[in-house]
ZATIMAR-187260 format. One record per residue (C-alpha): residue in three letters; y, x, z. Coordinates in steps of 0.02 Angstrom, whole numbers, plus 50000, padded with zeros to 5 digits. Each point is the difference from the previous one (the first is absolute). Last residue first. Layout:
REM residues N
ALAYXZ/...
//
This chain:
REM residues 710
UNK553135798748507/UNK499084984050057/UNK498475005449912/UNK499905014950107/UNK497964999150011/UNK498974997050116/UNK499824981449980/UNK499925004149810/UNK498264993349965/UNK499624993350155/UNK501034984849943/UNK501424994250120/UNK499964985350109/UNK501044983749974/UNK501475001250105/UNK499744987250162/UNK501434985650012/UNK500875002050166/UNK500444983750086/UNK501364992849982/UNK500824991350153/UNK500984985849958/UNK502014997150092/UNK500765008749830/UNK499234982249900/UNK499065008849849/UNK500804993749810/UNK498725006149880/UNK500175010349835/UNK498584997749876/UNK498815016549991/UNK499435003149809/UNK500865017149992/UNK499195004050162/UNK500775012750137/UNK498665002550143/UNK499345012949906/UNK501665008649971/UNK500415001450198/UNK498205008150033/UNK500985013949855/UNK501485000750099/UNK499295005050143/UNK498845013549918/UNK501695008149913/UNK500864999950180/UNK498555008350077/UNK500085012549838/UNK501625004850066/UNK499675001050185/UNK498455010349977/UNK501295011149872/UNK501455005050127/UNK501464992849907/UNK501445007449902/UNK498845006949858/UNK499655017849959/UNK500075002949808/UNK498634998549846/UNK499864981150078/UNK498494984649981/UNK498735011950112/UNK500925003950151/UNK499725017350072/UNK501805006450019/UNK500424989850127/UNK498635004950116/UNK500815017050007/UNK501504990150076/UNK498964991750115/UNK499005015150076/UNK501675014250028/UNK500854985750084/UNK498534997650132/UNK499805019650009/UNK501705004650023/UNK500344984250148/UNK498515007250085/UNK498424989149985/UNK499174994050174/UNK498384993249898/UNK499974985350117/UNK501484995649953/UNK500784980949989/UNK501784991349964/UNK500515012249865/UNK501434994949910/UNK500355005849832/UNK501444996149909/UNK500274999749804/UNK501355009749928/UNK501114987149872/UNK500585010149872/UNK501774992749915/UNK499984992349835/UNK498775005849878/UNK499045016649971/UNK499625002750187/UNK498985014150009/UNK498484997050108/UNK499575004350206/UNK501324993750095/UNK499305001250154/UNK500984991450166/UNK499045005250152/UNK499294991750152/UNK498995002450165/UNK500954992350157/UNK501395007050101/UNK501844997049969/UNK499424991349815/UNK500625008149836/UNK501975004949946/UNK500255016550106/UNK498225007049960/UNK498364995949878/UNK500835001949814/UNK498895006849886/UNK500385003149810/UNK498395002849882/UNK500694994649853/UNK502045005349971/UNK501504990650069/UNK500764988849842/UNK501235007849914/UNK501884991449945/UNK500525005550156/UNK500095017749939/UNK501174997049838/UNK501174986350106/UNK500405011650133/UNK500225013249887/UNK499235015550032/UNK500255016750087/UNK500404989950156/UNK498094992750015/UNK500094983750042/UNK498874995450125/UNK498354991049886/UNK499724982550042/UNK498804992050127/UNK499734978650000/UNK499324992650149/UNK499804980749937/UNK498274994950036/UNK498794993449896/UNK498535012349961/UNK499345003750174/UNK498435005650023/UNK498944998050173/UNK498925011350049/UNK498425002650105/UNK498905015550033/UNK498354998550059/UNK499105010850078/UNK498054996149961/UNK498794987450126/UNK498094999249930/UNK498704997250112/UNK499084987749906/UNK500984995249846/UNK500634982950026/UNK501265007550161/UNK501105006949833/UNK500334982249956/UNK500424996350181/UNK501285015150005/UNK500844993749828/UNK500004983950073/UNK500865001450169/UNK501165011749899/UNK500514988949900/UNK500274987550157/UNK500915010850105/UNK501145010849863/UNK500494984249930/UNK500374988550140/UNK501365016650069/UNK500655004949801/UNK500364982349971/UNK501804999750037/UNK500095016749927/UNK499654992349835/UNK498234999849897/UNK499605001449824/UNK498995015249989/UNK498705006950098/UNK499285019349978/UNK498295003950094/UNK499535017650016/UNK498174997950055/UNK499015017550051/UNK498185004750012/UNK499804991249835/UNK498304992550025/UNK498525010549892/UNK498884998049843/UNK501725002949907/UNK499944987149855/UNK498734988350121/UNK501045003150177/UNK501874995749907/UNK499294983549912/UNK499374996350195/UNK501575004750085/UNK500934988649843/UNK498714983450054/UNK500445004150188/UNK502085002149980/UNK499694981849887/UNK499334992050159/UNK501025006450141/UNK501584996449898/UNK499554982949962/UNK501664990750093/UNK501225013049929/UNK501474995450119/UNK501264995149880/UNK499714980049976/UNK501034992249878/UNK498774988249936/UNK498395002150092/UNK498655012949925/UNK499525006249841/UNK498895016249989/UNK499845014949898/UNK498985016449999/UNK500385015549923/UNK499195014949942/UNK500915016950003/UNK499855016149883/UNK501285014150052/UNK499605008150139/UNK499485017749919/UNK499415006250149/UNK498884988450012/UNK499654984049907/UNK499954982050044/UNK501804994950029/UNK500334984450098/UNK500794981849942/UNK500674985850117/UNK500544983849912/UNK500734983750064/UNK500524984349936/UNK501164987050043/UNK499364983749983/UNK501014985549882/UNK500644987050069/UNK501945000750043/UNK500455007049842/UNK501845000449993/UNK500255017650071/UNK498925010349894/UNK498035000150050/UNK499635013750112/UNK499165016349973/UNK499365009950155/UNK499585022249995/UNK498895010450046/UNK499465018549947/UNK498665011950073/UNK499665018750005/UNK498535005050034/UNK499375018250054/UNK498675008849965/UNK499475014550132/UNK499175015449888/UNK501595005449945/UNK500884997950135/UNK501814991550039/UNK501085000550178/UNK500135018750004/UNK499935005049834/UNK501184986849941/UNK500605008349820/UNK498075008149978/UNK499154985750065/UNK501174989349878/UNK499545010449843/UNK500985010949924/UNK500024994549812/UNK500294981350053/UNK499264990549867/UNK500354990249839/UNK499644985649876/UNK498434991350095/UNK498534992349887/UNK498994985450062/UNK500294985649886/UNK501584994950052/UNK500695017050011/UNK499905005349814/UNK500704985149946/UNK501594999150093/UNK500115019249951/UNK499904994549823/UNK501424985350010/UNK501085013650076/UNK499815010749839/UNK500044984549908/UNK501634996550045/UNK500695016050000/UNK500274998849811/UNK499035008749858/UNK499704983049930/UNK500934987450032/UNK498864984749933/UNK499294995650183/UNK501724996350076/UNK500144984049892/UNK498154995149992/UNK500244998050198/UNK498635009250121/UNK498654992750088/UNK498385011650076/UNK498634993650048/UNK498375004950121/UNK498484991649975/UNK498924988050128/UNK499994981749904/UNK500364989150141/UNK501125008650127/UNK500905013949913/UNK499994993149816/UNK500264984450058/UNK501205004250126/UNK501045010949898/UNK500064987649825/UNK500574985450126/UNK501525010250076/UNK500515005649832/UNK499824981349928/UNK501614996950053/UNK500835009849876/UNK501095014349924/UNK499915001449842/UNK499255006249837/UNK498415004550101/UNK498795018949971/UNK498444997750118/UNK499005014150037/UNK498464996450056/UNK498805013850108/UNK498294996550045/UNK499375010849831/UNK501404998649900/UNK500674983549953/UNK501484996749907/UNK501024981749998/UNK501394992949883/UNK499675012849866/UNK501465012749996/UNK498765010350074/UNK499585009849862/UNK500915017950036/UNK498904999250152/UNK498484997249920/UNK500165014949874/UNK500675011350165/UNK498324996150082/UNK499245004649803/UNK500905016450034/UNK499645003050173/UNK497974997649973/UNK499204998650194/UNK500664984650018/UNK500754997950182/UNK499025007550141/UNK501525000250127/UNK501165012449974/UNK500585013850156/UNK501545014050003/UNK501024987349851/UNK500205013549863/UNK501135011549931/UNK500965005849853/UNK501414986150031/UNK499734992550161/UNK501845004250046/UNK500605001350194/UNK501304989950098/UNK500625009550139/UNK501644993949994/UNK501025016649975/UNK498665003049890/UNK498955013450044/UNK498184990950042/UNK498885015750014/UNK498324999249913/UNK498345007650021/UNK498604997549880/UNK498224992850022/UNK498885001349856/UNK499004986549892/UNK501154999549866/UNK501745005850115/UNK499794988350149/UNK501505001250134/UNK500025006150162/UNK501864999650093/UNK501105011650078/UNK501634996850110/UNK501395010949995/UNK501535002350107/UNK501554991249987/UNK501625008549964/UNK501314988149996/UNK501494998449885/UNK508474878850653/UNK499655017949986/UNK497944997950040/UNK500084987349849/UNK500925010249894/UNK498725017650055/UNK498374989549960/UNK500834993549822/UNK500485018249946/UNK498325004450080/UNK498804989649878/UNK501175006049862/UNK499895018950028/UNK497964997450025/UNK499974988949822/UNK499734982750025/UNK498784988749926/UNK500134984050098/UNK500784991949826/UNK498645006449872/UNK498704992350152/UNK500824984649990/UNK500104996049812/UNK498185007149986/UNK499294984850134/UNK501034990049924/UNK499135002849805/UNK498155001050101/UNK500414982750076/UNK500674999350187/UNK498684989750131/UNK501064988150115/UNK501095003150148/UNK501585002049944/UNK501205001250144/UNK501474989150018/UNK501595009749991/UNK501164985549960/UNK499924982050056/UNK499424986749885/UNK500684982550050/UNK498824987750007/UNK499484981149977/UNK501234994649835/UNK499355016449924/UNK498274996349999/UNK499045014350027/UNK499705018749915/UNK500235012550134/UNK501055017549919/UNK499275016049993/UNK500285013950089/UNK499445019349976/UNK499895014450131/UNK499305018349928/UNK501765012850192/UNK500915017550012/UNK499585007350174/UNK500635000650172/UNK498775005950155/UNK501225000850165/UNK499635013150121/UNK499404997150173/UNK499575018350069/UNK499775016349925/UNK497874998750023/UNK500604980849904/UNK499924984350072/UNK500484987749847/UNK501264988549974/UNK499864990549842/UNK501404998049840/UNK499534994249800/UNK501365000049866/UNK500464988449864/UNK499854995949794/UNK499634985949937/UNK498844993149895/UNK500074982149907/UNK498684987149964/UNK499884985549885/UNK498605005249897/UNK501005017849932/UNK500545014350098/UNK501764995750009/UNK500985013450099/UNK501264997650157/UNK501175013049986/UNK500205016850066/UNK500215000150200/UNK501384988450023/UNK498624987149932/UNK499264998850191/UNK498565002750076/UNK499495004750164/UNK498235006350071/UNK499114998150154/UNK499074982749941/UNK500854991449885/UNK501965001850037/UNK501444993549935/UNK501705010649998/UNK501695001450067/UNK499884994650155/UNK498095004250010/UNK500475017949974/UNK501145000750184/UNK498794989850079/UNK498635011749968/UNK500215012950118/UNK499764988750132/UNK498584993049952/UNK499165017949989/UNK500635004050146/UNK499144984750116/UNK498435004749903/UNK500105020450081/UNK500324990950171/UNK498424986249967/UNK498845016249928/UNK500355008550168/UNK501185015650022/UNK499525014950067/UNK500575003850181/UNK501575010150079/UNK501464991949923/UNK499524981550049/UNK499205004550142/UNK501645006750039/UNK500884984050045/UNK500264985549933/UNK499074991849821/UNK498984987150088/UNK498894991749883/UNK499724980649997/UNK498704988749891/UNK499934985249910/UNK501614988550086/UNK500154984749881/UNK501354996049879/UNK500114982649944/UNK501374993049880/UNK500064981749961/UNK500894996449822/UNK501484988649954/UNK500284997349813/UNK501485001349903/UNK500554989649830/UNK500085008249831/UNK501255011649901/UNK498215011849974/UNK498314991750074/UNK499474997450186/UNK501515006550080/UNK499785005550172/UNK500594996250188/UNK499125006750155/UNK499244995350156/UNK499595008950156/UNK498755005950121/UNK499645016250087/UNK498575003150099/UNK499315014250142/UNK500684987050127/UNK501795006349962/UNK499865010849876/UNK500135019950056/UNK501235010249928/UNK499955018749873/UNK499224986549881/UNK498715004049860/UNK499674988749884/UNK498644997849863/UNK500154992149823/UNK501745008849994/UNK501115000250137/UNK500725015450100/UNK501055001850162/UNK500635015250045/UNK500095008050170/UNK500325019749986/UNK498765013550049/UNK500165011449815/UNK498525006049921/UNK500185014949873/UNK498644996349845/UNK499145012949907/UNK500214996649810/UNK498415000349884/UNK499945000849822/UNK499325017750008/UNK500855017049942/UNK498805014149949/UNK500125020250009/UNK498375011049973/UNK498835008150095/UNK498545009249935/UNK498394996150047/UNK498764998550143/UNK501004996950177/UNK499384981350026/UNK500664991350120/UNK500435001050194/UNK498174997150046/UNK498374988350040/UNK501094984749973/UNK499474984850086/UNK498654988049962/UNK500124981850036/UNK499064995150151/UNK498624990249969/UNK499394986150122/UNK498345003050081/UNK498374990149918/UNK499534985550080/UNK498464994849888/UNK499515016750006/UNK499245004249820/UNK498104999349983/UNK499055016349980/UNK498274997249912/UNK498095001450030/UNK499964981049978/UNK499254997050177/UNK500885015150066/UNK501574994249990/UNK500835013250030/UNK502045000250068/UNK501385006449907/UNK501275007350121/UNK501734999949913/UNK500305015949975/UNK501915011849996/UNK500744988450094/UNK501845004349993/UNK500795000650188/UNK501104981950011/UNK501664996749917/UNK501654990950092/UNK500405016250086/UNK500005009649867/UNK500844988249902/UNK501175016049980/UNK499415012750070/UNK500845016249941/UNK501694995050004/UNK501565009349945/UNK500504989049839/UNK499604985850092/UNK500955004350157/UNK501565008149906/UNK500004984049907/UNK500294991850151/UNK501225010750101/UNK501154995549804/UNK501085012649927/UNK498415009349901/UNK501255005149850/UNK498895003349844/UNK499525017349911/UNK498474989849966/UNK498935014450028/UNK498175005750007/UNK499534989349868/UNK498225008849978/UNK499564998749807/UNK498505006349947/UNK499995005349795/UNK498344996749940/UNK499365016349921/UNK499324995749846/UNK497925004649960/UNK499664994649828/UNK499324982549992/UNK498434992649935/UNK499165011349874/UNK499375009850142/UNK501244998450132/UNK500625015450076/UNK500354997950213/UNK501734999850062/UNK501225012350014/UNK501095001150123/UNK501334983350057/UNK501385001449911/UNK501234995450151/UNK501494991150026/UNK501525002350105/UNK500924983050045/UNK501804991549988/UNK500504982650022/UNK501564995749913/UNK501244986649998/UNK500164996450196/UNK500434983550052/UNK500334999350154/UNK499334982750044/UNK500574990050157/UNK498874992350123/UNK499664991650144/UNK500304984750124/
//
């Protein structure tokens, strides 16, 4: 049937710095995010077929419905309140509303992705799936084969059953002349990795083998190896490849050894300690030049950015500050955070108490501060008690890091501090209204939400997931957010409270405000593009039928989803007045957009990487946005998530994730902790039970508002 790879070392692109953005008051100085249109692989197009996806304008078209803009919300006049349809229309994913962004200044990239030239021959290709370029006879194929049970041993005769699952016809120009389905584009990717899985075990879509550096002892048993990761992907240039560098580990299974025979590349499955967990992470840190020196053996067989200003307090003054740094970190040093909570009024005998809290536990006011010689357990009790039962914010730090004095450490540990009881370190200088003039208003708050699931790790096969959804309750500013958390069926994605905890934030947002945000911006994290479709219908369903609460109430909403683990990778093009090896070894600079050549034929995304990566290789994060009533450009969409980078309250320098999504994540993970008891006996749960969800104890009133979770 299909396919042979040209592999194709480089893939080329203009970027762009995008203009400059608004000034942050002691937040972020105003960069210019550098926008990144990949107008050119400079690839061979030697294939009718990628000439047709490359070339097409409607692709899925013709599988996707018109975008409903509504869905109706009927009264029910009874109550005095709108009710959601209980048929509501299916949602069409939204498309995008241009060719890219044009804000910025372009620059040069090369992407780990390799267009692919398809060939029409037959081939026939086994893995776990097979594809035959024949039919069976009666759609079935039977026959029996001979296999040694253990080394030097005796065979044994097993009964092979293929079954026909489905059949695509791969003749004539059809073929050439209409996008591919998802079962063509799967039938590829098996393809393509016979070759790897001859010389290589697999978990998942990657490969591994020690040919690639060594295996490495991390310690308990298990051993990391090194390997490399390979998908298909539709691309606006057509299919290209996606290879990357790939944080896999093994250990071995533990059972009699007169019973089994241990095969190699297993996948470890359980929970790594802190020391692994460190061991690993040291070894997936590569350098840009190294990630592509591995990229470029498997495929063989200084920039300008514009400034961004921030508000900072200066004793009771606001100052302005431009982040310089060729990673946009800024320096507290001389300033102040832009807002404190009512802390003691006296700074010295604050300072007195500080300098004293070697004692095991501190309180000030509602706040604790808890200084342990270890790591323990009891973490996850000492946070919901404090949280649940007792109502005070804490804050635990090790006695180790809390004796170096002058160090960052306790810089960090302050603005951890600062936010959890109400203060916020920094602000946009130019506000959003003034960045976004014609989506934002002054006078018009807008919300900006965050969600996001937890699961339990792979062996527990009880415990709920949990999910959390936060919202910001302050305008323009946008940088306070409540949260609300809920656990719900183990392993379940779809947020099943959404409708609930969207109301309880829309009603924290109307009593700081006195007023509904007359726009949602809704940011969702965690989710694949195989879940994009249930996603965007249910969420949605819920977002709208929280709104429907408030009589008469139905804002634009815009919703996202955020992308953290994928494997596009974007270098620097080497610049020929350098060394190859002196420019790779930089990491592309914040505020670099990517949202041509390399991103989806027609839907809404980008690729933003919006920090300076100061280990390994910078991972941009993507944005895909699957819903707009707001009908953002491209410019103004980037332009809004990469100033919201620069207002997160634990940094002095703009983060790689959108903040709603960030402090989502932080929420999650906290409804994880209460669940996690120090006293809890482990329990053996037949996988065939059900769990149910076990309900997180509610927070105190005293800090429900608050970003305790921070």
């Amino acid at each position: 049937m299909v396919t042979s790879v040209i592999p194709h070392l480089e893939a080329n692109s203009q970027a762009t710095v995008l203009p400059k953005y608004p000034a942050i008051s002691l937040n972020s100085s105003s960069h210019k995010g550098l926008h990144v249109p990949l107008n050119n692989f400079g690839l061979d197009y030697t294939s009718k077929l990628v000439n047709s996806l490359a070339n097409s304008s409607t692709y899925l078209d013709s599988q996707i419905s018109e975008v409903e803009k509504e869905i109706f919300l009927p009264c029910d006049k009874k109550n005095g309140t709108e009710t959601v349809d209980a048929k509501p229309k299916s949602l069409a994913v939204a498309k995008r509303p241009d060719s890219g962004g044009v804000e910025g200044k372009p620059i040069a990239l090369v992407a780990n992705h390799f267009l692919v030239d398809l060939i029409r021959h037959r081939k026939f290709s086994t893995t776990m799936t097979i594809y035959s370029p024949i039919e069976f006879q009666d759609d079935k194929l039977e026959f029996y084969i001979s296999l040694p049970i253990e080394k030097n041993r005796q065979h044994k005769i097993f009964r092979v059953n293929i079954k026909l699952v489905s059949k695509f016809d791969g003749n004539g120009d059809d073929f050439y002349n209409t996008p591919l389905p998802q079962e063509y584009i799967h039938a590829l990717d098996v393809v393509l990795r016979e070759s790897p899985a001859e010389k290589c075990f697999s978990v998942g879509r990657s490969f591994y083998s020690s040919s690639f550096g060594g295996a490495k002892e991390i310690g308990g048993g298990a051993i990391a190896l090194k390997g490399f990761f390979q998908s298909l992907r539709p691309t606006q240039q057509g299919l290209s490849l996606n290879v990357d560098f790939s944080i896999s580990r093994r250990k071995p299974c533990y059972l009699p050894m007169e019973l089994c025979v241990i095969c190699e590349g297993q996948k470890f499955l359980g929970k790594l300690s802190d020391d692994q967990t460190v061991k690993l992470l040291k070894m997936g840190c590569q350098k840009p030049r190294e990630r592509k020196k591995i990229i470029d053996s498997v495929m063989e067989g200084q920039f300008g950015p514009t400034s961004l200003r921030l508000k900072l307090g200066n004793g009771g003054h606001v100052r302005n500050l431009t982040p310089f740094r060729h990673d946009r970190q800024w320096n507290l040093l001389d300033s102040h955070v832009f807002e404190a909570d009512a802390r003691p009024g006296n700074a010295k005998l604050l300072e007195s108490k500080l300098r004293k809290s070697i004692k095991p536990l501190l309180v000030i006011s509602n706040f604790s501060l808890c200084v342990m010689e270890r790591k323990h357990r009891g973490y996850a009790d000492l946070k919901r008690i404090a949280e649940t039962s007792i109502g005070i914010v804490s804050q635990c730090c090790l006695y180790s890091n809390i004796g170096k004095l002058g160090s960052q450490f306790l810089a960090n540990l302050a603005l951890k501090i600062n936010a959890k009881v109400g203060g916020c370190t920094v602000a946009l200088y130019n506000s959003l209204p003034s960045e976004i003039p014609r989506i934002f208003r002054q006078d018009d708050p807008v919300i900006f939400m965050g969600a996001d699931v937890t699961h339990p790790h792979p062996l527990d096969d009880f415990s709920p997931s949990v999910a959390a959804v936060v919202g910001s309750v302050n305008w323009p500013a946008a940088n306070k957010y409540v949260s609300r958390m809920r656990s719900q069926t183990h392993r379940q994605e779809i947020i099943q409270d959404l409708c609930a905890m969207v109301k309880e934030i829309l009603e924290d947002f109307y009593q700081e405000l006195s007023k509904l945000p007359k726009r949602i911006i809704f940011f969702r994290d965690g989710v694949s593009e195989t879940q994009f479709h249930k996603v965007l219908q249910d969420e949605m369903q819920q977002i709208r039928e929280a709104c429907s609460r408030f009589p008469g109430y139905k804002p634009p909403i815009t919703f996202a989803v955020v992308q953290k683990r994928h494997h596009t990778r974007l270098f620097p093009k080497p610049d020929p007045s350098l060394s190859e090896n002196q420019f790779l070894d930089k990491n592309i600079p914040p505020g670099t957009v990517v949202d041509t050549a390399i991103t989806h034929p027609t839907e809404f995304d980008f690729y933003l990487c919006s920090h300076w990566g100061i280990k390994g290789t910078s991972r941009p994060v993507h944005y895909h946005v699957l819903w707009d009533d707001n009908e953002f450009t491209s410019d103004e969409v980037q332009k809004l998530v990469y100033n919201l980078c620069y207002t997160f309250v634990r940094c002095t320098k703009p983060v790689s994730l959108v903040p709603p999504v960030y402090y989502a994540h932080l929420a999650a993970y906290r409804g994880r902790l209460y669940l996690d008891r120090s006293d809890s006996r482990s329990c053996t749960i037949s996988r065939s039970s059900s769990p149910e969800a076990i309900a997180l104890p509610k927070l105190s009133d005293n800090i429900r508002k608050l970003m305790f979770y921070c």
